[in-house]
N, C-alpha and C positions, 0 to 999 in steps of 0.2 A: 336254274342252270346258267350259268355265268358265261360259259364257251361254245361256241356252234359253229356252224361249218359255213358259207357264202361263196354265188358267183352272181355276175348279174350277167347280160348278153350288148349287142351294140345298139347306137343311135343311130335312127334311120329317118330322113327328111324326103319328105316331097313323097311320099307313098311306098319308096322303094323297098324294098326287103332283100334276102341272102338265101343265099342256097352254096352249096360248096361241090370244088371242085377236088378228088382226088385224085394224087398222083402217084404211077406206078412205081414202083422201089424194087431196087436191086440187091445191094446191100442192106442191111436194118438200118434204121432210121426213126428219128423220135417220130412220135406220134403226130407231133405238133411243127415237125419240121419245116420253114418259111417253103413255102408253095404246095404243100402235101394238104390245107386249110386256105381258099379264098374267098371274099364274101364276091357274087357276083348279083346281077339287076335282075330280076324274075319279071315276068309278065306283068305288064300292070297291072292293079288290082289284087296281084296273088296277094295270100297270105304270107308272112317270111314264115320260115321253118328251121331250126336248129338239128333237124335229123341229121342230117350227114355228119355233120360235126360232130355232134354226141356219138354217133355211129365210131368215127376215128380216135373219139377221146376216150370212151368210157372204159376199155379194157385198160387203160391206165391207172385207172382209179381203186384204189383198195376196200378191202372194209380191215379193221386192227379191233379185234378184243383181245382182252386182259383174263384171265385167272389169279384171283386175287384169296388169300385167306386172312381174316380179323378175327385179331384177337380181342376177347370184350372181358371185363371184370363181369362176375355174376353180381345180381341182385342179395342187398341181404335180405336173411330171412326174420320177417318183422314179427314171428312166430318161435323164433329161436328162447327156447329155455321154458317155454310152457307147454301145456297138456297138447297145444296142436302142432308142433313143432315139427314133430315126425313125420305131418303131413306133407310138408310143403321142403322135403331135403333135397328138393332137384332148385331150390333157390340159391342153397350156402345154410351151412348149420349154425353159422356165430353170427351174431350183429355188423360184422365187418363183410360179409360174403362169403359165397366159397372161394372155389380156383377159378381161376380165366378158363373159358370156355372160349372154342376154336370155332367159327362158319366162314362157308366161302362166298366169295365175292364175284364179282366180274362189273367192265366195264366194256363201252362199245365205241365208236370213232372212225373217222374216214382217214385216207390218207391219200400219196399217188405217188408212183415208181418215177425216179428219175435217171436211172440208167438201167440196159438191157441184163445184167448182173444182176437186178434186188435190191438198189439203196429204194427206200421209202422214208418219204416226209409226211410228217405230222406232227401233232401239237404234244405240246411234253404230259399237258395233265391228261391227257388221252391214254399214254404208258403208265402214270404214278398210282399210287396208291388213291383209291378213292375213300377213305375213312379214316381216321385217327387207328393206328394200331394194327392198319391193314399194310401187307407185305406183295407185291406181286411177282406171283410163281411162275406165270409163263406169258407170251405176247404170241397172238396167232395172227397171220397176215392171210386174208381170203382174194382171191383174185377175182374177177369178173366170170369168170370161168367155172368159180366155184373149189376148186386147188386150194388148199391149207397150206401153210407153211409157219416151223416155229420160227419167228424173229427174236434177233438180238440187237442190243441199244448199241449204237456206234457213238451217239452222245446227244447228249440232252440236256434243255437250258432253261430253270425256270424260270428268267426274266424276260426274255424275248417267248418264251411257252411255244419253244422247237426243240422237236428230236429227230432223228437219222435213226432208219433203223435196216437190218441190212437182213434181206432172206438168203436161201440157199437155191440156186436158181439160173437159168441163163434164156435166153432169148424172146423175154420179155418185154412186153409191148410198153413206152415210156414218153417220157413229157418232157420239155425244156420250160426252166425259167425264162421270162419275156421282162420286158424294160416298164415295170409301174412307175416311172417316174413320168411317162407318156401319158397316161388316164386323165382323163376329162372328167367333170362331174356331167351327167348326162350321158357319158357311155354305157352302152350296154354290156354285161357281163349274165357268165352262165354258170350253173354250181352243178356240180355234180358227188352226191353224198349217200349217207345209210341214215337217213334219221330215222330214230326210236325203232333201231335195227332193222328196217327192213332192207329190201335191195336195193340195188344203184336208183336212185332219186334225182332227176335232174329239175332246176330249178332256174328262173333267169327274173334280172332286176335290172337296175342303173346302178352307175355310183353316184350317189348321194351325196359323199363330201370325203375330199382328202386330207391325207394329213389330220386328222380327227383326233384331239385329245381326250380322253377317258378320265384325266383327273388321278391316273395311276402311278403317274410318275416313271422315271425311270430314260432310261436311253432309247426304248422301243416303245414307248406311248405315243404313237402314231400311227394311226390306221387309216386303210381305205374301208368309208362308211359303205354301206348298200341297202337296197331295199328289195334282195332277192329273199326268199321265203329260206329262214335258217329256225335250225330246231337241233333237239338232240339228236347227237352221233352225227350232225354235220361239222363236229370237229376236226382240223387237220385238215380237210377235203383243199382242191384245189380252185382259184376264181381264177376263168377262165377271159381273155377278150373273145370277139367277136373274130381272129384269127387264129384263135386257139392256144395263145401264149398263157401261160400259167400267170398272172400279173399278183396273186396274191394268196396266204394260206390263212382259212377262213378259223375263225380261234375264237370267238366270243359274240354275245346277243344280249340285248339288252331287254330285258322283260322281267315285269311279275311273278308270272305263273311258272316259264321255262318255256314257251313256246313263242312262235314269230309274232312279231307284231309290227316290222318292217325295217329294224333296225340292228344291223349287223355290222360286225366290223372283222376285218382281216387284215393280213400281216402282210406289209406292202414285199414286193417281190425285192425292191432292193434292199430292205433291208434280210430278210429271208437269206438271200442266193449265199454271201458270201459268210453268214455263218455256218450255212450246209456245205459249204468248199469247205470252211475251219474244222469242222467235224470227219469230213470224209481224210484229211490231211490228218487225224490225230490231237487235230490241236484243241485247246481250251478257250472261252469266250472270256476275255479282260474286262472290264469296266471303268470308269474312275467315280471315285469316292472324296470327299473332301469331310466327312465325319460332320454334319449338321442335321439338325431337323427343322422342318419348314413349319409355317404355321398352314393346318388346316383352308383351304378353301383355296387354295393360287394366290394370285397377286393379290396385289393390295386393292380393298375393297374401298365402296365412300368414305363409311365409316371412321377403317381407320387411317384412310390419307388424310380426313377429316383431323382426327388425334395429332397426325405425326406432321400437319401444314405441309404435304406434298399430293403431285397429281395421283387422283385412283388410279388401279391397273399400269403404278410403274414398277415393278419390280418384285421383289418377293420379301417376304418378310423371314428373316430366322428364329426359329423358337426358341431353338437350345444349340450347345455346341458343343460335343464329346471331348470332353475331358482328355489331353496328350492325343487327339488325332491333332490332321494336317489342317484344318481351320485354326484353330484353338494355334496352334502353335504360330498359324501367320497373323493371330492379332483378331480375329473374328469374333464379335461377341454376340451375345442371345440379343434382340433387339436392333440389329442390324438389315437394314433394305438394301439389297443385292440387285443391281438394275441394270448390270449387263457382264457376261463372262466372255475374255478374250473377243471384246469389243463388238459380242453379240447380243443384243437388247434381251432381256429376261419378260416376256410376254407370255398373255393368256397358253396362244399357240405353241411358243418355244419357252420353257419352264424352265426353272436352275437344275431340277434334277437333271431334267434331259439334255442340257449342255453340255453340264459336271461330267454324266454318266460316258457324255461321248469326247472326252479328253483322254489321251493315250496314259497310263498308268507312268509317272515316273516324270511328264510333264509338268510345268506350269500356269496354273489356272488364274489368269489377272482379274480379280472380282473388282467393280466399280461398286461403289458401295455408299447410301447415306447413313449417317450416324447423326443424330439429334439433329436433322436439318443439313448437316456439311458434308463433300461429298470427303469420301479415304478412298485409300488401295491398298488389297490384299493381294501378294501374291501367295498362294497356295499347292503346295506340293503335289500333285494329286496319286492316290496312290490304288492298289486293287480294291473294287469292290469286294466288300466279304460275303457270303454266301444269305441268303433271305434268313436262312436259320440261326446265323450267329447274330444279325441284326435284331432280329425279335428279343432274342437274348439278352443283346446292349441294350436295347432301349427298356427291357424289362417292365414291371406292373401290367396295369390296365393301359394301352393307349388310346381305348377308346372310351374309358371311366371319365373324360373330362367330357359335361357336356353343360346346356343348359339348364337352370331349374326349374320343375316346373309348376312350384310353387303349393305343393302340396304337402311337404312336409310337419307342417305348424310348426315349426320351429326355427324356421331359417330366415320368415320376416316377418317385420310390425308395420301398423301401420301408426307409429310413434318416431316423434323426428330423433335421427340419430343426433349422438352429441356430438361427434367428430367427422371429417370426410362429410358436411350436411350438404353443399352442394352436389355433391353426386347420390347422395343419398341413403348412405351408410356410415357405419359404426365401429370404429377400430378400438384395437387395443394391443400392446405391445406382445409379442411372439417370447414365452420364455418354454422355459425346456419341459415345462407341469405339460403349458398346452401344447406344443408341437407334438408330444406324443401323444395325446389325446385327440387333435386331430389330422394323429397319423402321416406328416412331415416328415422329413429325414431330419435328423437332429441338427446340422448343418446349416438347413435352411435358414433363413432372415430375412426379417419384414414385418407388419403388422397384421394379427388376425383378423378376420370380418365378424364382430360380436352383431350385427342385425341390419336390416337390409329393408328400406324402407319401399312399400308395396306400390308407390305412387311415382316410384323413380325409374330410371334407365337402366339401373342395376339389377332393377328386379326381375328375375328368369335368365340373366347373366350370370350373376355372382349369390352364395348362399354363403350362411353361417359357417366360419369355419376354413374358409378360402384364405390364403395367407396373399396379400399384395407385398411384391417384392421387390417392384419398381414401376415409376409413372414417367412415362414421355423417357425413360430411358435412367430417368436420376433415381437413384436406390432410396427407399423409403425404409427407415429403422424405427419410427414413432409417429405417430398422429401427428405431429405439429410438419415432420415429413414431406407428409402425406397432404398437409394444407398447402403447405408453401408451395410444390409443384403443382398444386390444379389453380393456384392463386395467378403462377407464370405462364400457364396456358390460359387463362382467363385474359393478363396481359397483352399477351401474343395476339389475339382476337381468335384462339381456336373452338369450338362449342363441342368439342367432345378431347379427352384423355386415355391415353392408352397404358392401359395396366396389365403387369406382368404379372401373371396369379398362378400360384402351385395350391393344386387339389388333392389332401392324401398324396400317392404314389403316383400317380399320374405325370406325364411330363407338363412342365409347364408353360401357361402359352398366354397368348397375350390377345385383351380384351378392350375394345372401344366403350369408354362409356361416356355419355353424354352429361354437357356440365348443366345444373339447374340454373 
């Protein structure tokens, strides 16, 4: 389970603890309205207690299931065309299957009202479709109360994974967004959720760490960490402070199994509020785009700052660069280190994606950039992110088909010295049009194939049989002799490792530290 729900409660020193104070209301009034929630000093020794609060929050809080129906292709019938065939006709009668067969679905998730009307926030994969093929028929919004209601999507984002959704409804008990940009690591927060469907679940943690990268990339890959107890169907719910401000919408867990194991993360309140103002307005979420892919892992690692004679963890490496986008057009090429956008450093914490992504569509994105050691400038157009589905699309094959070997092939290494590339400890040989289709390149491709990969080198569980190198340290390799001369120049240079550009079959291509012998 990839998404779960999180609140943690406050930090409390010297003994003191909280009890709260409510206030009486005339008109309606959020839930969480500043003085309607205060932490005040109990007796010494009490216990603190989150009842009252929970008391004024919880009718806020939703539960949202989904009805869902999926469609599935049947199994074939591997009895099709012999004496038992007839048996087994609820499989598909031909070798190919029968017809798609129809069952229904359902999904479960928290969410919470933020106006006395029926808007409702929650996490988008909470609404979507939970299976390949599955369509969702209807959205029900349960209140504390126990009241149904059918909801409809006012709009929904799968990149920040928020949706608005709006019931039919009036005076309704409701919440305000609060300022996350306030939270402390060490504050307390409170959750309040339906995990693994049951009723209102309250929960409470710290925040553990802000600003938390996940490694996803993107404009919204920053979360407030916790270590409140999150689990299925605490999707969508709200993190609560210790005065009852909504500070965050709890949307993912990290774990094995699907269950807690103390590490949750949610969607800081400031970025949240004002795409739920864009949504209630009509409007659409923008992003910017500059048309590249990154190499796997973040910045640049020992390894290959090692390759490229610069500091690790400065900047980003580019892998590829889409062909007539707005990189590509401002001069960006595959093998380029991106080490600050519009004069903001490109680090672990702040990523190119999540610069890129957060440049207004139509602006100028000034990339700093090293190329073989010297620094360039790109300026770059940046223009709408396109949707996760047309991305998939672009980048096409396997993305995740490039990986290491791991050496059990029998055929991809000896333990016999290569004749070419011996320093590094492999075997080239020139790329014609016989083998690129044989192993499975774009005809287009150039560079030299990997004929053997010796078991005692650096190469070996990096690079197999078959691997075409397209360039080292950045200079394009068309023959072994190539391929010498550049680890010969990094050899010069005093560098102990080379960085090669390797396309795998369809896979995009990406670039590999290997150490010189």
């Amino acid at each position: 389970m990839r998404y779960a729900y999180a609140i943690t409660s406050a930090l409390l020193l010297g003994g003191a603890t909280a009890t709260l104070a409510l206030q009486p209301s005339g008109a309606q009034v959020a839930q969480n309205e500043p003085g309607a929630i205060q932490a005040v000093s109990p007796k010494p020794g009490a216990p603190m207690s989150f009842a009252d609060m929970v008391a004024r929050l919880q009718p806020a809080v939703v539960n949202i299931s989904t009805k869902q129906t999926i469609v599935q292709k049947q199994q074939a019938n591997p009895f099709a065309g012999t004496p038992f065939g007839d048996l087994f006709g609820g499989m598909g009668g031909g070798g190919q299957g029968g017809a798609p067969v129809k069952r229904e679905g359902a999904s479960l998730g928290s969410g919470f009202l933020i106006s006395p009307d029926g808007y409702v926030v929650t996490n988008n994969h909470v609404i979507s479709p939970g299976a390949q093929g599955a369509t969702v028929d209807s959205i029900t919004v349960t209140l504390s109360d126990k009241k149904e209601y059918v909801a409809k999507v006012v709009g929904k984002d799968q990149e920040s994974d928020l949706a608005l959704l709006k019931i039919d409804a009036a005076n309704l008990p409701f919440v305000k967004f609060g300022d996350s940009n306030g939270a402390r690591v060490g504050d307390w927060v409170v959750a309040i959720g339906e995990p693994f469907g049951l009723g209102g679940t309250v929960t409470a943690g710290i925040v553990s760490a802000i600003n938390r990268v996940t490694g996803q990339g993107g404009a919204y890959d920053r979360f407030i960490q916790t270590d409140a107890s999150i689990n299925q169907g605490n999707s969508g719910g709200p993190m609560f402070d210790l005065n009852g401000n909504v500070i965050g919408v709890n949307s993912q867990i990290f774990s094995q199994s699907g269950g807690n194991i103390g590490i949750g993360f949610a969607i800081p309140a400031a970025v949240a509020k004002p795409i739920i103002a864009t949504f209630m307005k009509g409007g659409t979420i923008e992003r910017g785009y500059i048309g590249v892919q990154l190499q796997p892992g973040g910045t640049i690692n020992e390894d290959t700052a090692a390759a490229l004679g610069i500091a690790k963890n400065q900047g980003e490496l580019i892998n590829d660069v889409t062909a007539g986008g707005p990189a590509a057009k401002a001069g960006v090429r595959a093998g380029d280190v991106v080490t600050k956008v519009n004069g903001q450093v490109v680090t672990v914490d702040q990523s190119l994606s999540y610069l890129v992504s957060n440049v207004k569509p139509g602006q100028t994105a000034r990339l700093d950039i090293l190329r073989n050691g010297k620094p360039v400038v790109a300026n770059v157009v940046v223009v709408p992110r396109p949707s996760a589905d047309k991305l998939a699309a672009t980048l096409g094959g396997d993305a995740q088909g490039f990986g290491t070997d791991d050496g059990d092939d029998g055929d991809d290494a000896t333990t016999a010295a290569p004749t070419a590339g011996a320093v590094l400890g492999i075997g080239v040989q020139p790329l014609t049009p016989a083998i690129a289709q044989a192993v499975g390149v774009e005809a287009s491709t150039q560079g030299v194939v990997i004929a053997v990969v010796a078991q005692t080198s650096d190469a070996f569980g990096k690079l197999k049989r078959g691997d075409v190198i397209m360039s080292v340290n950045g200079s394009p390799v068309r023959t072994a002799a190539d391929l010498q001369n550049a680890v010969n120049t990094a050899k010069t240079a005093g560098r102990p490792q080379v960085l090669l550009q390797v396309k795998r079959g369809r896979s995009p291509a990406q670039f590999l530290p290997v150490k010189i012998k």
